[in-house]
C-alpha positions as CSV (number, residue, x, y, z in Angstrom):
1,X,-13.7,-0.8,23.6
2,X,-12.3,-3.8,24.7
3,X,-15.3,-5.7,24.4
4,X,-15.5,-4.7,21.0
5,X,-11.5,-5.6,20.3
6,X,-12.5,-9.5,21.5
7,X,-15.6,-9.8,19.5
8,X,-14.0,-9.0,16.2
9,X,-11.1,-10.6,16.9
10,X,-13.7,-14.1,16.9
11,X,-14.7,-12.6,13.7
12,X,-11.6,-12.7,12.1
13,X,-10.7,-16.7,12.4
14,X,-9.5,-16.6,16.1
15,X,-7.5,-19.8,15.3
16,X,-3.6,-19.4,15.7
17,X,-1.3,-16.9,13.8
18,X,1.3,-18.0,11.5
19,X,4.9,-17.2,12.8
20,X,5.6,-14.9,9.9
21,X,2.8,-12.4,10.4
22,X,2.0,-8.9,9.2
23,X,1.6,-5.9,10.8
24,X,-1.3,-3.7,10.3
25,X,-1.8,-0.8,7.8
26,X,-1.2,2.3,8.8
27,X,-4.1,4.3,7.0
28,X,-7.3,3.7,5.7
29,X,-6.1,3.7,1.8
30,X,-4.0,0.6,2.7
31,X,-6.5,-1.4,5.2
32,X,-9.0,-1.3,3.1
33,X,-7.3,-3.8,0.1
34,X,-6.7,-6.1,3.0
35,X,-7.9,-9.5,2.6
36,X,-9.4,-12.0,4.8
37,X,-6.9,-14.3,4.1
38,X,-4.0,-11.8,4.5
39,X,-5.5,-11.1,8.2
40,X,-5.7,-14.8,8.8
41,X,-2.0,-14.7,9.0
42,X,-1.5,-11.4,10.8
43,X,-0.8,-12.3,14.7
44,X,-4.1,-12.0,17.1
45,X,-3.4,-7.9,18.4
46,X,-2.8,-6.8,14.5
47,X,-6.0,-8.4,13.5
48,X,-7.9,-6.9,16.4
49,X,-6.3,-3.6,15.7
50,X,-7.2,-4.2,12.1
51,X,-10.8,-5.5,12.6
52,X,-12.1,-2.5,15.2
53,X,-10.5,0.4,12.5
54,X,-12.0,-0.8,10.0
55,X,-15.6,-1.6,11.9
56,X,-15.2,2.3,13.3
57,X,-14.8,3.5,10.2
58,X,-17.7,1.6,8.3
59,X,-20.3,2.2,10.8
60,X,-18.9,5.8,10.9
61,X,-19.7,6.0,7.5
62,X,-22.6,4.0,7.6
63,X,-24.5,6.3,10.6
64,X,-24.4,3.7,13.2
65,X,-22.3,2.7,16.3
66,X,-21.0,-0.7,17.1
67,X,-22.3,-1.7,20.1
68,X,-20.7,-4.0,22.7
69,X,-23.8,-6.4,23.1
70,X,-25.3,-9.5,21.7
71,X,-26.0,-7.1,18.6
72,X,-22.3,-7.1,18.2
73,X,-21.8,-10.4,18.4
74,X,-24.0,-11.0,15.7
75,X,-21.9,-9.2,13.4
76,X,-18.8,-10.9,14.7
77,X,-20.2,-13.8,13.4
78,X,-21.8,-12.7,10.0
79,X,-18.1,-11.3,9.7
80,X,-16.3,-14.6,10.3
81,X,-18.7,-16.5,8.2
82,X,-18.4,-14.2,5.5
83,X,-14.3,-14.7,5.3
84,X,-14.7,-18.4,5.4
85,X,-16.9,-18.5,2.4
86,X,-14.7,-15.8,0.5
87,X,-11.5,-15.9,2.2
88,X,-10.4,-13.5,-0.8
89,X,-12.7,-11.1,-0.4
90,X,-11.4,-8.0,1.8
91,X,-12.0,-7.9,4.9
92,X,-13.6,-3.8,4.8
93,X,-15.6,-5.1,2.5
94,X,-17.0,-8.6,4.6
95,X,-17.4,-6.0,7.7
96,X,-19.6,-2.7,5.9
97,X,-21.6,-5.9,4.6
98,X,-22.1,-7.2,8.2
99,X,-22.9,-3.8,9.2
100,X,-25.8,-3.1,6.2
101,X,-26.9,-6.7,6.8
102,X,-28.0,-5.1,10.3
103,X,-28.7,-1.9,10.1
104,X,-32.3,-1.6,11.1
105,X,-30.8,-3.7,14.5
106,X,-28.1,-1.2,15.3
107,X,-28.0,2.2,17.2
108,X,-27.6,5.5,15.3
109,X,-24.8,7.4,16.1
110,X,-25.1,10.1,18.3
């Protein structure tokens, strides 16, 4: 798990928090509107927090399990690159697209 927590933390624009950051939601209804740019300015642990939810829950839905290798990686960085080039787009949305993106690459879910 923690392995997972520092890869999508890179994902998510590992450069410094703003001083006035957020705190993440507190159920799925609300994480999901959240944008990349809105994590940007959430401190390092909320975005982590944030970023692994939301991950779970995609590649729950999507049949597949997030694993903690070089496969993972990879979708750290299709995740970070996507939020740079549409830093309004939200973040849910950047990561189930990361996760279709490789989907032939990933393990099913047991």
């Amino acid at each position: 798990m923690t392995a997972r927590i520092l890869l999508f933390a890179a994902a998510l624009l590992g450069s410094a928090a703003s001083a006035g950051a957020q705190v993440p939601p507190l159920n799925f209804e609300q994480a999901a509107y959240v944008t990349c740019r809105e994590v940007h300015s959430m401190q390092p642990q909320a975005r982590q927090t944030l970023a692994v939810y939301l991950a779970e829950h995609a590649a729950r839905h999507r049949g597949v399990a997030v694993p903690e290798d070089e496969r993972g990686a990879q979708l750290a960085h299709l995740v970070r690159g996507g939020c740079t080039l549409a830093p309004d787009a939200y973040l849910f949305t950047v990561i189930d697209r990361a996760l279709v993106a490789e989907l032939a690459k990933l393990p099913k879910r047991p």
